[in-house]
C-alpha positions in Angstrom: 0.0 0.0 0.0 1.2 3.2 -0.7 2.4 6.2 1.2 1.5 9.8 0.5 2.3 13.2 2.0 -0.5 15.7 3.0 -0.4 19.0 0.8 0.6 21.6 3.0 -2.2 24.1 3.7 -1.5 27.8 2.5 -0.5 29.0 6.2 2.0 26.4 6.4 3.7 27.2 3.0 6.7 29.6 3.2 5.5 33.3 2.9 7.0 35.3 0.6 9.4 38.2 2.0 9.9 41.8 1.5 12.5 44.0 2.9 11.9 47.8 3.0 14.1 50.8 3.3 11.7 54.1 4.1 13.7 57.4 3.7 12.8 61.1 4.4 10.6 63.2 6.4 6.9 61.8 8.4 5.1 62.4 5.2 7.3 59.6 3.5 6.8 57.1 6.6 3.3 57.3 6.5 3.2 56.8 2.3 5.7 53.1 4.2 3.4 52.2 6.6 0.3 52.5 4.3 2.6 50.1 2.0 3.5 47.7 4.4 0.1 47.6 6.0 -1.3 46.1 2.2 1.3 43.9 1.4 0.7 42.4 5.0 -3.2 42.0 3.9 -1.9 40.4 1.2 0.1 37.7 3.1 3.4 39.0 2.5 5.9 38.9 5.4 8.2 42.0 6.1 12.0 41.6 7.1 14.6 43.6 8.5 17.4 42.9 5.9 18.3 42.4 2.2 19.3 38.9 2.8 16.0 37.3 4.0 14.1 39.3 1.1 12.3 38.4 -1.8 12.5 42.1 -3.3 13.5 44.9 -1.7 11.4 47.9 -1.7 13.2 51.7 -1.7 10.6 54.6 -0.7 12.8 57.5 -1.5 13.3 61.4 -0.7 13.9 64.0 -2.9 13.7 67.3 -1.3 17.4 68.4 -1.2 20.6 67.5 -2.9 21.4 65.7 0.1 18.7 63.6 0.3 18.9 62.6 -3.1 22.3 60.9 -2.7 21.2 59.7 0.6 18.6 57.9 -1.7 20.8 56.9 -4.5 22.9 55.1 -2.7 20.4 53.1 -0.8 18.9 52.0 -4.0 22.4 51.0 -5.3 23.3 48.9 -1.9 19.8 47.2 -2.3 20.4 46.3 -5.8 24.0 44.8 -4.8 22.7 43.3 -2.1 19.6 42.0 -2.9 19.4 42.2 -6.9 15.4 42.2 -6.8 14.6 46.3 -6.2 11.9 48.3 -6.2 11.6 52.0 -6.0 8.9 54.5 -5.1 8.1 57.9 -3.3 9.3 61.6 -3.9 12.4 61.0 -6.3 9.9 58.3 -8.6 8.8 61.1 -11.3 10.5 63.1 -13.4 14.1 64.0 -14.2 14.8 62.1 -10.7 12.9 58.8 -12.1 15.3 59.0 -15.4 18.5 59.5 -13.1 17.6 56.4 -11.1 17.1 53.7 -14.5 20.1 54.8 -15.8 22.1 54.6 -12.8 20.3 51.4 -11.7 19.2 49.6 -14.8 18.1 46.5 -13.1 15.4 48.1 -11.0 12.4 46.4 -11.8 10.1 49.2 -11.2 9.9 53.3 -10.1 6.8 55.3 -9.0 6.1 58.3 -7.2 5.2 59.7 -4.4 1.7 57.7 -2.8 1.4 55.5 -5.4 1.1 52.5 -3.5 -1.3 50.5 -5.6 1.6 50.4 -8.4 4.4 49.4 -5.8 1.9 46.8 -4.3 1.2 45.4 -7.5 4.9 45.8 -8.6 5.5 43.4 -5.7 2.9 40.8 -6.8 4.3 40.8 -10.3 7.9 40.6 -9.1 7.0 37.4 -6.5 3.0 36.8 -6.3 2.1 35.5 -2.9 0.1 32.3 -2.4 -3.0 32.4 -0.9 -3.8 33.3 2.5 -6.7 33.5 5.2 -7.1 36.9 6.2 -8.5 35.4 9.7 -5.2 33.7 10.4 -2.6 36.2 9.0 -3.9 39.2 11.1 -2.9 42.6 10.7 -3.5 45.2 13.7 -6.6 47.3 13.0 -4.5 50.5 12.8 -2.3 49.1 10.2 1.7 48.3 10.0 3.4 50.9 12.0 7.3 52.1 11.7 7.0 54.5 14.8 7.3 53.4 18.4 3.9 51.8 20.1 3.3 55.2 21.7 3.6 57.5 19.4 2.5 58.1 15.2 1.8 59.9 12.2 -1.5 60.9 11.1 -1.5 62.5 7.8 -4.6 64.7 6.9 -3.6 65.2 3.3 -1.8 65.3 0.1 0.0 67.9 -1.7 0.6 71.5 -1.7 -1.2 74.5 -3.5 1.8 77.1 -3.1 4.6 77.4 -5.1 6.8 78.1 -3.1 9.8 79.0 -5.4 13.1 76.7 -2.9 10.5 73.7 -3.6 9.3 71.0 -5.5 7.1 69.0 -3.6 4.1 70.1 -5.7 5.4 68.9 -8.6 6.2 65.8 -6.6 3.1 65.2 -4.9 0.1 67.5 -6.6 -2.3 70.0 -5.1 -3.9 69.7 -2.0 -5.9 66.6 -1.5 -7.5 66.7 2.3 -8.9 63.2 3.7 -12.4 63.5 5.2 -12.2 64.4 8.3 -14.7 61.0 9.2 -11.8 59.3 7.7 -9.1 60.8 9.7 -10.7 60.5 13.3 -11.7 56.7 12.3 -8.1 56.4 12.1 -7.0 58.0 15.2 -9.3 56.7 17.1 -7.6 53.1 15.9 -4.5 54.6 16.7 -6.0 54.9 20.2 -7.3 52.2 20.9 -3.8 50.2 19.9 -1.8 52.4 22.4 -0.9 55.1 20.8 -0.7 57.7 23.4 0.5 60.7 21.2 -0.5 61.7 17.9 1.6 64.3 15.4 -0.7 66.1 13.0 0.9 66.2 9.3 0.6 67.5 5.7 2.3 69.5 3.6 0.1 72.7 5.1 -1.9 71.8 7.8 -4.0 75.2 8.1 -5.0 74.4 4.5 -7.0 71.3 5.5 -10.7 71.4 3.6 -9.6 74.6 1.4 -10.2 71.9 -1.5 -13.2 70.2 -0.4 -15.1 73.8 0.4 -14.9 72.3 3.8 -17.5 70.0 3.0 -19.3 67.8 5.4 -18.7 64.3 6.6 -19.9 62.2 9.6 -17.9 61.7 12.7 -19.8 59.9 15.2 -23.1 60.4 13.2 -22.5 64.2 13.5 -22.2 66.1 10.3 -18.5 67.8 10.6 -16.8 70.2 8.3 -13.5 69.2 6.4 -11.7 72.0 8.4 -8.5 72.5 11.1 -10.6 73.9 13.9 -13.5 71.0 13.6 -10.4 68.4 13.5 -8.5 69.9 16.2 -11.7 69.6 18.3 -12.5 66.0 17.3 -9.0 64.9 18.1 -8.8 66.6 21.4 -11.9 64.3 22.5 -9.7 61.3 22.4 -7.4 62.2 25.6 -3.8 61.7 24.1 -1.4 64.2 23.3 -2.1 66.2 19.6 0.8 67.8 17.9 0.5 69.8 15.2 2.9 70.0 12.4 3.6 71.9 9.4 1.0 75.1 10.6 1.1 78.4 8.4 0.4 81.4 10.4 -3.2 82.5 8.9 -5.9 84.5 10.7 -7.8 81.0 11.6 -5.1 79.6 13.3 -6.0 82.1 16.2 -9.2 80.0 16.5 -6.8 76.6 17.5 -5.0 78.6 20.4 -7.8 78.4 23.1 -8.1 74.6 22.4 -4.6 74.5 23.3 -4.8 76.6 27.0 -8.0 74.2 27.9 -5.6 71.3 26.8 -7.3 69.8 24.3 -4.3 69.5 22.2 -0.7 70.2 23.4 0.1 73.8 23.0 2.6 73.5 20.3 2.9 75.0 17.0 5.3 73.8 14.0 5.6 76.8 11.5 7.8 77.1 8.9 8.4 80.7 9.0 11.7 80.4 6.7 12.6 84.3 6.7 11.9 87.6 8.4 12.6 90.2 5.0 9.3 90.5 3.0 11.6 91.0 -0.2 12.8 87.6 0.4 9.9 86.4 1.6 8.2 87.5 -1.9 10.9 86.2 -3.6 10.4 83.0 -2.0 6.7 83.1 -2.7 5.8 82.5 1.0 2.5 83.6 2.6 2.4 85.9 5.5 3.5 89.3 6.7 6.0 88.6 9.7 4.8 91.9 11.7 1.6 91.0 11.7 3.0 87.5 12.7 4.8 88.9 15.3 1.0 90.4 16.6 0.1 87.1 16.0 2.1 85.4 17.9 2.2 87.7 21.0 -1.6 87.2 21.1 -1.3 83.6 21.0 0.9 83.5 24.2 -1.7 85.8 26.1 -4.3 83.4 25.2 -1.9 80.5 25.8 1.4 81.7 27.8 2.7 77.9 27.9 2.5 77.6 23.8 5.7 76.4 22.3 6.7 77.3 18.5 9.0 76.0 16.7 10.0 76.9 13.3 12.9 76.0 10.2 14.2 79.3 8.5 16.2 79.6 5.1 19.8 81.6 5.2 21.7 82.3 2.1 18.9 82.1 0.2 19.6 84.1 -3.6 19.5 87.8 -3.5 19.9 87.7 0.3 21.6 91.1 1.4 23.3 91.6 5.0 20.5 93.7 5.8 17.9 90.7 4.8 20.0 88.9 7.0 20.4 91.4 10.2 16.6 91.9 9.9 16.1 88.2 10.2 18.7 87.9 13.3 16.1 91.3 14.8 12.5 89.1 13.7 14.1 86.1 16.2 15.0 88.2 18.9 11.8 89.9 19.1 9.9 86.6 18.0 11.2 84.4 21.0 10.2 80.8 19.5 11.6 78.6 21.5 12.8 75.6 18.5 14.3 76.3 15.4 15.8 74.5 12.8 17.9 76.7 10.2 19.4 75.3 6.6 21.7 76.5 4.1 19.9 77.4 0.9 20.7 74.8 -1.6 19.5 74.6 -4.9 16.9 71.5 -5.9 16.6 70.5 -9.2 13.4 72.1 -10.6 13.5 74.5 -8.2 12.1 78.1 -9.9 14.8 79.7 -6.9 17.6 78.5 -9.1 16.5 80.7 -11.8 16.9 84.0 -9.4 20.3 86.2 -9.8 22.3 86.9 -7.0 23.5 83.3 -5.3 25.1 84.2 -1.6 28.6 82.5 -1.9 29.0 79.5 0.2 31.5 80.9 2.8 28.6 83.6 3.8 26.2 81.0 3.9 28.5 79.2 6.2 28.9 82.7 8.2 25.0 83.8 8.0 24.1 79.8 9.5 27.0 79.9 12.0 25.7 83.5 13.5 21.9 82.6 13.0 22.4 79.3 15.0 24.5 81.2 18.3 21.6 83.8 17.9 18.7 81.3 18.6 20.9 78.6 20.9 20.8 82.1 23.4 17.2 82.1 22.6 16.3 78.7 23.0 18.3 78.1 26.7 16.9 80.8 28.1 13.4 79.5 27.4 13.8 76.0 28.8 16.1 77.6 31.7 12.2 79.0 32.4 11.3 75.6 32.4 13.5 74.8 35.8 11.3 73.9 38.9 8.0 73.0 36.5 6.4 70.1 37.0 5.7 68.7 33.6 4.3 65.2 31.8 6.8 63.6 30.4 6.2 60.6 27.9 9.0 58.0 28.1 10.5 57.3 24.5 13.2 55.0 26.2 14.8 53.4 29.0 18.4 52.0 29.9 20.8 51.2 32.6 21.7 55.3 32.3 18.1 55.9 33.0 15.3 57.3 31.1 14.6 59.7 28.4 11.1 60.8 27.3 9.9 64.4 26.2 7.5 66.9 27.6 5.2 68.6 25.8 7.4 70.9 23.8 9.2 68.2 22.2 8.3 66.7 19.0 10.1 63.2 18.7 13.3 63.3 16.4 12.9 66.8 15.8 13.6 68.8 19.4 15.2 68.0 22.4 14.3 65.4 25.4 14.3 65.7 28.7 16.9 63.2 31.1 16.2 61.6 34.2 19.4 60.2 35.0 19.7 57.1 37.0 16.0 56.4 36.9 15.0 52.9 35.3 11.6 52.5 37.2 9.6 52.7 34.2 8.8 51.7 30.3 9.0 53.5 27.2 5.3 54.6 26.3 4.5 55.5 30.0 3.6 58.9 30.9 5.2 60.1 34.3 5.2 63.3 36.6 8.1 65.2 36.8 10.1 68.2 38.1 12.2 69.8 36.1 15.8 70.0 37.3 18.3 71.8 34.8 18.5 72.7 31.3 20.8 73.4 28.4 20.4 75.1 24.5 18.5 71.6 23.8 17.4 69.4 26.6 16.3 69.4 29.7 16.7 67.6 33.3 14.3 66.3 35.6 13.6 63.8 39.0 10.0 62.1 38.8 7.3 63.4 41.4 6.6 60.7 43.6 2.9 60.2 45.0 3.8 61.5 48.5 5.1 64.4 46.6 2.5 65.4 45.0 
């Protein structure tokens, strides 16, 4: 009589594996984790290196120079080490598209930015996936996520409507495309319930959210809401985590936000990319907003809300930039008082209209302009958190070792700004939220001891 071996069913058979290399700013991670989320659906496993892969996928940036290369080369050690690649995200149009195939022949397919039905079915095409039972492969409700358990991304839209002349997302990504705001609260509210104990507000222009749509109406909780900052603000403070809000232009409506922000609703903390002080520049840059009237702005803001904390990135040597552009920029920071600031050297991006403007700034006063912008603000900035001495703030732990902890307080954005220490304390877990007093503080960071229960 004769022997034979049971078929093995489809959740015994081998899954097929894909590696994944996710490059550039929040925007980029969430275009990742919406990727990884369907392949999982689609029974694919994810790994951490080329060698277990059965293609390798490459979600590029393409803002600067920089990040370009940064690109490049990851692409090229994926295709040496791997062989089987696949490209996507902000360098997968265009000139930047063409550069890649002809440095990397063998790439077996390039798309742009949020395309991910074309990388997904790149990845089928390149190793289809057997059959699999959704019941048994199970993917978390709020998707595959590349941020911490505590902390994510929540991305309320696509694209960009100004044209802004240092920049080329627009031609990377479109025109604005808001999500409805049902959509977006559906999804935080799975962030929630998963752990998620801080969410970061994103877009490419957050105070544009709904300008689209006309603001039109969707359901949240069988109410009829508006597409708009304010009525998302107010739906997301409901949920009882920390809301951050990222990538904020200074118009009148964002005075509306501010009170939500002194009841704590959402964290007072603004992210504004300001990028200069000197309206000449700031027309040649095609920017919105007049910084004195931001200036008003933001002085009313902190009498509504002294605690708020802004944070900005600014543009030096940027072409046709004069010494008196510059020293009225040094003035704007001095009187403006934001408390974390990023500053970059102007550097031309492929596409960029900027490129076209007469008067480059030679490196070495670039150089000069960053190096006294940057001892400016550092004076700024420690005086602001030296305020912060004797406070007793939240504090949400990001990590824990045998030095201690480190977590950030509710004028820290993760990766972005500084953290705050408490040496020699391992009594807790990253994703906890804990008490503390604030002990000492430098240019970036800051100190503190937790507060005990007898303490408080």
């Amino acid at each position: 009589m004769s022997s034979s071996v049971e078929k093995p069913t489809n959740n015994e058979q081998e899954k097929q594996k894909v590696g994944f290399v996710s490059l550039g700013c929040p925007k980029a991670l969430v275009d990742s984790e919406r990727i990884l989320t369907q392949l999982r659906l689609d029974g694919y496993d994810i790994v951490p290196d080329y060698d277990g892969a059965d293609v390798v996928v490459v979600n590029t940036c393409g803002f600067i120079d920089s990040a370009k290369q940064e690109s490049m080369d990851a692409i090229h050690e994926a295709m040496q080490e791997n062989g089987k690649v696949i490209v996507t995200g902000c360098m997968g149009k265009g000139v930047d598209a063409d550069a890649i195939k002809a440095a990397e022949p063998g790439v077996l397919s390039v798309s742009g930015p949020a395309d991910y039905s074309q990388v997904v079915n790149a990845v089928h095409e390149v190793v289809p996936v057997a059959e699999h039972d959704p019941f048994t492969d199970l993917v978390p409700p709020q998707g595959i996520k590349l941020t911490p358990r505590h902390y994510a991304y929540l991305k309320i839209s696509e694209g960009c409507n100004h044209r802004c002349t240092f920049c080329i997302i627009p031609a990377m990504r479109g025109d604005l495309v808001s999500r409805p705001i049902g959509d977006v609260v559906e999804e935080a509210k799975k962030l929630v319930e998963s752990g998620v104990q801080e969410l970061l507000v994103i877009s490419q222009d957050t105070s544009a959210y709904g300008v689209d749509t006309k603001y039109k109406l969707d359901f949240v909780d069988g109410q009829a809401i508006e597409t708009r900052m304010l009525d998302l603000c107010q739906e997301l403070g409901k949920l009882g985590v920390w809301v951050r809000l990222h990538y904020v232009y200074p118009y009148p409506h964002v005075d509306k936000v501010i009170p939500l922000m002194a009841e704590g609703k959402i964290l007072p903390y603004l992210d504004i990319p300001f990028q200069h002080a000197s309206p000449r520049l700031l027309k040649l840059m095609k920017r919105p907003g007049n910084q004195e009237k931001t200036l008003d702005r933001i002085k009313a803001w902190r009498q509504i809300c002294p605690e708020l904390v802004i944070r900005s990135t600014f543009i030096v040597g940027f072409p046709g930039e004069t010494e008196e552009d510059f020293q009225m920029l040094l003035d704007w920071l001095e009187e403006a008082q934001l408390d974390r600031v990023g500053c970059f050297k102007y550097s031309p991006v492929d596409g960029a209209t900027a490129n076209d403007l007469p008067d480059h700034v030679p490196e070495e006063i670039k150089e000069e302009r960053w190096q006294r912008f940057m001892e400016t603000q550092q004076a700024i900035s420690a005086q602001r958190l030296q305020q912060k001495v004797g406070q007793q703030l939240e504090v949400l732990i990001d990590a824990v070792d045998e030095d201690g902890a480190i977590g950030r307080c509710y004028a820290d954005a993760p990766e972005i700004d500084g953290k705050v220490y408490l040496d020699g304390f391992t009594d807790t877990f990253a994703g906890d939220a804990l008490l503390v007093t604030i002990t000492g503080a430098d240019e970036y960071d800051l100190w503190a001891e937790p507060v005990y229960e007898d303490e408080i």
